[in-house]
N, C-alpha and C positions, 0 to 999 in steps of 0.2 A: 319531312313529315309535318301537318300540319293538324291544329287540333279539330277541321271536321273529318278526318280521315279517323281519327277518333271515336268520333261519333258516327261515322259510316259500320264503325269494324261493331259497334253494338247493337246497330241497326242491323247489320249482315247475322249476328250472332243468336240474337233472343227476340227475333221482330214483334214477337206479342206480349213479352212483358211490360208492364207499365211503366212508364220512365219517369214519369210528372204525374202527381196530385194535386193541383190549385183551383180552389171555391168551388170544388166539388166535381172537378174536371179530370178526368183519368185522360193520358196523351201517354197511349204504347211509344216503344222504344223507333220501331217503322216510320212512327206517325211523328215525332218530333226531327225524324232527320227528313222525312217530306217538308214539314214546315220551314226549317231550316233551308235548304234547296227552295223554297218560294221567297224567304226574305232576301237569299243572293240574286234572286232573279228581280225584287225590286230596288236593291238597291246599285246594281246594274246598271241601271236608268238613268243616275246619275250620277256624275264627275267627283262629288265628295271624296275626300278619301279616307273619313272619319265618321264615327257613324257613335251619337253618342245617346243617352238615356237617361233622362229625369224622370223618374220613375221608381216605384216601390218593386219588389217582388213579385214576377207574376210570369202566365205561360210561354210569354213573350222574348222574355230573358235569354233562357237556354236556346231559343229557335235564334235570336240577336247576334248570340255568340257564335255559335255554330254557320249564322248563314253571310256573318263576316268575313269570317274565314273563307268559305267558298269562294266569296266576292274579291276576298284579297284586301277587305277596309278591319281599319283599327276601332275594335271595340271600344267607346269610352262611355263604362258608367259615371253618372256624374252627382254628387251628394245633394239632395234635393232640401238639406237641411242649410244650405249657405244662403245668405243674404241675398238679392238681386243685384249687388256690384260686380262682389265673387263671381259669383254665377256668371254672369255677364261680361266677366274678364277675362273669366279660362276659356268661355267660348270665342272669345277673340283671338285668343292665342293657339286654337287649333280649326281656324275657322281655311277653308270653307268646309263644313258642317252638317248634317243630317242629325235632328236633333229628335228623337222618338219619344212621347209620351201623350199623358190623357191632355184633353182641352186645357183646362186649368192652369196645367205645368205649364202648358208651349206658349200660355198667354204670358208670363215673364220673361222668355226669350224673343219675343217678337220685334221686329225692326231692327237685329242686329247682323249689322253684313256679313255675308255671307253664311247664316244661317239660316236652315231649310228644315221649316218643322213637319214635321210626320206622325200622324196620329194611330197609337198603340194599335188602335180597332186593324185600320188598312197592312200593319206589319204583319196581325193575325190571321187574315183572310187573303194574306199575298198567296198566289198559285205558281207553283214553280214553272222555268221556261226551258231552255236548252240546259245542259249538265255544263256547271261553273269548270273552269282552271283550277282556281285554287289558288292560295297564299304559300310563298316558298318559305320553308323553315327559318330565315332570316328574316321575312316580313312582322313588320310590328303586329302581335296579336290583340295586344291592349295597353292602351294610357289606365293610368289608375292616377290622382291625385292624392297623392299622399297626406295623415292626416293632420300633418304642419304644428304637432306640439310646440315649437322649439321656434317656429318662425313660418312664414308665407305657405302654402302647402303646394311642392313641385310636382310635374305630370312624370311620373316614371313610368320607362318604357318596358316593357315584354315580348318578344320576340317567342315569335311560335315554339322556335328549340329550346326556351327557357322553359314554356310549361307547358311541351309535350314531356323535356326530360324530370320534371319534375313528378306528374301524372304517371309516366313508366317507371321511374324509380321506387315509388312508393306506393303503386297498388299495383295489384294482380289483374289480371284481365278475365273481367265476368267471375271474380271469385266471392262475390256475393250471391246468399241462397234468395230465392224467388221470397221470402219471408221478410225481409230487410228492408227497412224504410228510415230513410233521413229525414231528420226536420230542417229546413232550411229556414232560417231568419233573422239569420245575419244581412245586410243591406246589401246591394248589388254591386255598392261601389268600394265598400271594403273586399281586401285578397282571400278572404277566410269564404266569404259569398262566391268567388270568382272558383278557387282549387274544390272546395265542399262539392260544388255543381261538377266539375271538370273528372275529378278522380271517381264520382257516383256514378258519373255515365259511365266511365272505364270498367268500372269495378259490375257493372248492372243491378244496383241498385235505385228501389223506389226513393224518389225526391220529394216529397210534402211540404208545399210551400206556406209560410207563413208571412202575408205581403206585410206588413210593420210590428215587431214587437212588441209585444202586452203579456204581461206574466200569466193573466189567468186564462187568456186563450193561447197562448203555447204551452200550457199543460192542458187544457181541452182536447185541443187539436193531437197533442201526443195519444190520449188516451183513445180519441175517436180512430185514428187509424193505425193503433199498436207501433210507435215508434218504436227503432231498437239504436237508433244512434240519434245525434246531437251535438252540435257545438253550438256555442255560447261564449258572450264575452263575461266578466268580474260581475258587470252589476246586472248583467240577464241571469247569472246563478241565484244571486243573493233573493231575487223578488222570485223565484218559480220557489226554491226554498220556504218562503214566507208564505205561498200559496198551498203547498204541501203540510204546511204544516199547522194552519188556520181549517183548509176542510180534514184533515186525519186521513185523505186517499193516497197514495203509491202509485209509482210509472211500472208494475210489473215486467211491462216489455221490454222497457229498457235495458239497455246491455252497455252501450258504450258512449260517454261523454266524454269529450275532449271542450278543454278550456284553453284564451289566450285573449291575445291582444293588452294585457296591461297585468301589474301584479294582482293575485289574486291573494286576499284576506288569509291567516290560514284558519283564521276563526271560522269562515264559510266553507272552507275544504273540510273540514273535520266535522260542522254540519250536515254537506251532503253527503260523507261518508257513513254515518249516523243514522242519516234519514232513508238512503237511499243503497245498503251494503250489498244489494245482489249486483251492483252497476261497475262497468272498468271503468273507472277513469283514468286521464291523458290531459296533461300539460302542456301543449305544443306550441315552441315559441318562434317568432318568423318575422318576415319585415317581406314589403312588398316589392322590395327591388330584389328579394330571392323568390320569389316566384310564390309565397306562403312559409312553408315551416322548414325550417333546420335543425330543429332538436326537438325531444320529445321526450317528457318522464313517464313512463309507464303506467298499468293497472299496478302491478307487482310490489311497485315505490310506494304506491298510495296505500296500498294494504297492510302496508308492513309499517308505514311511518317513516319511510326512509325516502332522505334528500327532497322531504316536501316544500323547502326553501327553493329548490334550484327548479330548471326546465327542463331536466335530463341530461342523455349524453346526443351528442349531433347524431344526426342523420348519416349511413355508413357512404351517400352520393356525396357528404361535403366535407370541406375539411375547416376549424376553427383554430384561431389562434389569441391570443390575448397582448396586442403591444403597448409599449409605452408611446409617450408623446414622439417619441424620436422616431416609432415605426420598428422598435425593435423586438422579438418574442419576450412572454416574461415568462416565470417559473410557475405551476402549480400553487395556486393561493395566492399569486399577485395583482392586484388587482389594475385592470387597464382597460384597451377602448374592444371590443369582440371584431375580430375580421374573419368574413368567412369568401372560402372558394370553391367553387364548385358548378357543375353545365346548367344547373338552372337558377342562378345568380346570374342577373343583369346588371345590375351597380349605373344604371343609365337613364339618363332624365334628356325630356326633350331640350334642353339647354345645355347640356353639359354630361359626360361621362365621367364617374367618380370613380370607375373599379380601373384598377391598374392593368400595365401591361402582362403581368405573369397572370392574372386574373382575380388577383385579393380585392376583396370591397372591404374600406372602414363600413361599418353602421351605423358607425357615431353611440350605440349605445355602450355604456360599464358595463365591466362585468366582469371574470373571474374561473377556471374551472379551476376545479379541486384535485386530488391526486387519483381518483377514481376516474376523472375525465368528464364528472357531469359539472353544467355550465351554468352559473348564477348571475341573474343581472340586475344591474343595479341601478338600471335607469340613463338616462339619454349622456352621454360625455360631457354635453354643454351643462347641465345639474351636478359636475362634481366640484365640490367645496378644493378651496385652496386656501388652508388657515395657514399662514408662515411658510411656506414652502411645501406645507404637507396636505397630497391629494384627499381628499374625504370620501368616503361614499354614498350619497345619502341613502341609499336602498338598504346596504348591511344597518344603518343607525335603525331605521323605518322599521326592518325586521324585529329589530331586540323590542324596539318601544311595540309593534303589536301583538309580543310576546308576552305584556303584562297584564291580568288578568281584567284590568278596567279600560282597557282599551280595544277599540273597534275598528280603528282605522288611523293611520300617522301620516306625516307628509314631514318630510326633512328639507330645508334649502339653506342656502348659504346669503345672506346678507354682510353688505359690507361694513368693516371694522379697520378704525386708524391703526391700531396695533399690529393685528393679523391679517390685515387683509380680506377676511373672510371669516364669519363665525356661523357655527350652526344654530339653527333656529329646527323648533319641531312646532307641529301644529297635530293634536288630538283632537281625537273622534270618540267620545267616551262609550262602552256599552249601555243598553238601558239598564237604568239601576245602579249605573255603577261611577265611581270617579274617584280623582287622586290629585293630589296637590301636584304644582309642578315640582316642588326638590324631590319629591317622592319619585319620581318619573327619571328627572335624571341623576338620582340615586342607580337608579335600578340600569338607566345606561352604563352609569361610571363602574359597575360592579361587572359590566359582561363584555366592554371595551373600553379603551384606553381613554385616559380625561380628556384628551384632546377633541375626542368624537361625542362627547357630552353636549347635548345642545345646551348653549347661552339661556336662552328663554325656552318656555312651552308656552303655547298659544291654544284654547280650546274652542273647535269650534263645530256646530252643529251636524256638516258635509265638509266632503272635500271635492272640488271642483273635478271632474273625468269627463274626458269628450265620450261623443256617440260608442267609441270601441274599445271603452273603457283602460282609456290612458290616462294616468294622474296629470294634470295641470300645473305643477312646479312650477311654471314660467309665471304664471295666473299669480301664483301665491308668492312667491318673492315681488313680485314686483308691487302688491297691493302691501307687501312689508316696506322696502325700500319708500314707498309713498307717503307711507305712516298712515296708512286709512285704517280706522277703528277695527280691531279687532276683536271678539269677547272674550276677557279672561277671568 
């Protein structure tokens, strides 16, 4: 099975519901799996065997995906936000190429071999020709470039049977009411943009695209066509919050937010739960060499105040485990590197396969479940502290510190130390209005964990560095520490 068979069974299913809303564009469910069948018929045409996208959000997207697949070529959205070396390097590294977007875009890829640019308008108006093959459930579905917190960012692969089973495990087929509309605006080339699209068509639910995030047009835009769901990454919550709460209006429609991609504040949890209490929300945490999400905290967790540290308990398709450095399980509460298994875990990059032979992938993130079985992370494995022999975590430290009432936002890393080896360091984000000396700070550590996990220094500063999908930047901030570049304290 592959994922336009997917999009055929919704097309076979509800031909005339609307499947896509973009710039005022309604495309029924029929009408996009036509489209889709015309873009495998242009790229058909040629040899490429990659078929990639600089580009924001738009009609194009879901027809791209879909008429890949028929075509049997590897999707690859590509971050339009990188440099032109980046850019220009990962297209070398999966070149020969079909590079699709506006003029603009394809004037920065131009003159590089074996790249073939294609402009969005002709993918739009492609006419379909004879009925495609199709991609075999092994065939790569999509490269995604990972978003390289920690180091270079690698192309990881996705094969059809990873996020078809990912897509069947975790929705229903056409179990959404004709009422039901997603905002989409998360970027194409992030996995939250790729499964959000994938599972809405399964499910037959309305898509409302939002081509680049801005807080006061995705509450606009929610309001103009009754959204009832949403995902968002940390810092898309915090600015639609600040908009809500400057004009005094409400998403009435809304029903269901899910969050991810980096820690979320709990200060802004407990805002939008304030602001917004008719809504479920959903914590869902993922990594893109599992196909999107693996665990998931509920509406229920959120209402009640329970386990709003953690990301729920896994997903009942996968299975999680917590080892030590040796690769071996640890107990309940111990804290180590998260491996998860499961059929829509790929664990595989076009250089290299990382998931083992019984099928376990490290993820390289920390983390921890509890005796309850729900799983806390604690940030990337390469960001734990080693003071004397003993691992740190800077995520648990991060938590207690944005538990203190003049704090906004924390960043813990480890700096080196002749004695220890490694000592922690915190960096604060004070509330407005509000501030605290640093002993004050790591008082209040040394009172809710051991002196060991007491950062050295606190450091305060205005922001704290997070990419496009709202990952903290640790690597950023230790290393402007290690440098000794001025700091304000």
């Amino acid at each position: 099975m592959n994922l336009a068979m997917l999009a055929e069974m919704a097309a076979g299913a509800c031909p005339d519901r609307v499947a896509l809303v973009t710039a005022g564009e309604a495309v029924t469910y029929a009408e996009l799996f036509e489209r889709s069948r015309g873009v495998a018929s242009l790229l058909e045409r040629h040899d490429a065997r990659h078929v990639a996208l600089l580009d924001e959000n738009s009609a194009a997207v879901p027809a791209l995906v879909y008429g890949s697949a028929l075509a049997g070529r590897a999707f690859v959205p590509l971050n339009y936000r990188l440099d032109d070396a980046r850019l220009r390097s990962a297209l070398a590294g999966i070149a020969p190429v079909l590079v699709v977007g506006r003029s603009e875009a394809l004037g920065r890829v131009a003159g590089i071999p074996g790249v073939t640019p294609v402009l969005r308008e002709e993918v739009e108006r492609a006419a379909p020709a004879a009925p495609s093959t199709g991609a075999a459930p092994d065939d790569i579905a999509a490269l995604l470039f990972t978003s390289g917190t920690s180091g270079a960012p690698k192309a990881a692969v996705l094969r059809h049977r990873h996020l078809v089973s990912y897509v069947i495990s975790t929705v229903e087929f056409m179990a959404a009411g004709e009422d039901e509309a997603i905002l989409v605006s998360v970027p194409p080339y992030h996995i939250a943009g790729i499964s959000s699209m994938l599972t809405s068509v399964y499910a037959g639910r309305r898509m409302v695209q939002l081509p680049a995030f801005g807080a006061e047009e995705w509450v606009a835009l929610a309001r103009d066509e009754a959204v009832t769901h949403a995902m968002v990454v940390p810092t898309m919550l915090g600015r639609v919050l600040d908009v809500l709460e400057r004009d005094g209006e409400r998403l009435p429609a809304l029903r269901h937010l899910s969050y991810g991609g980096g820690r979320m504040p709990a200060q802004v949890v407990e805002r939008a739960l304030a602001l917004l209490p008719h809504v479920g929300f959903v914590n869902a945490y993922g990594l893109t060499e599992t196909s999107s999400t693996i665990a998931v905290l509920g509406p229920e967790e959120h209402r009640l105040g329970r386990k709003l540290g953690s990301v729920g308990r896994p997903l009942p398709s996968v299975e999680v485990e917590i080892r030590d450095r040796a690769g071996a399980a640890l107990p309940p509460g111990e804290p180590g590197e998260i491996w998860v298994r499961g059929e829509q875990v790929s664990g595989e990059y076009l250089s290299h396969r990382a998931v083992a032979a019984d099928g376990w992938f490290p993820t390289r993130d920390g983390g921890r479940l509890d005796e309850d079985g729900f799983l806390y992370v604690d940030g990337r494995a390469d960001d734990v502290i080693v003071r004397g022999g003993e691992n740190l975590s800077p995520g648990e430290i991060e938590e207690v510190l944005a538990a203190h009432p003049a704090v906004a936002d924390a960043a813990v890393v480890g700096v080196p130390d002749q004695e220890w080896g490694e000592c922690p360091v915190a960096l604060v984000v004070f509330a407005p209005g509000r501030s605290a000396d640093g002993e004050e700070l790591r008082s209040w550590v040394r009172a809710r964990l051991r002196s060991s996990k007491t950062p050295v220094r606190v450091h305060v500063r205005d922001e704290l560095p997070y990419n496009e999908t709202g990952k903290l930047l640790r690597r950023v901030l230790r290393e402007e520490l290690v440098r000794g570049e001025r700091v304000r304290v």
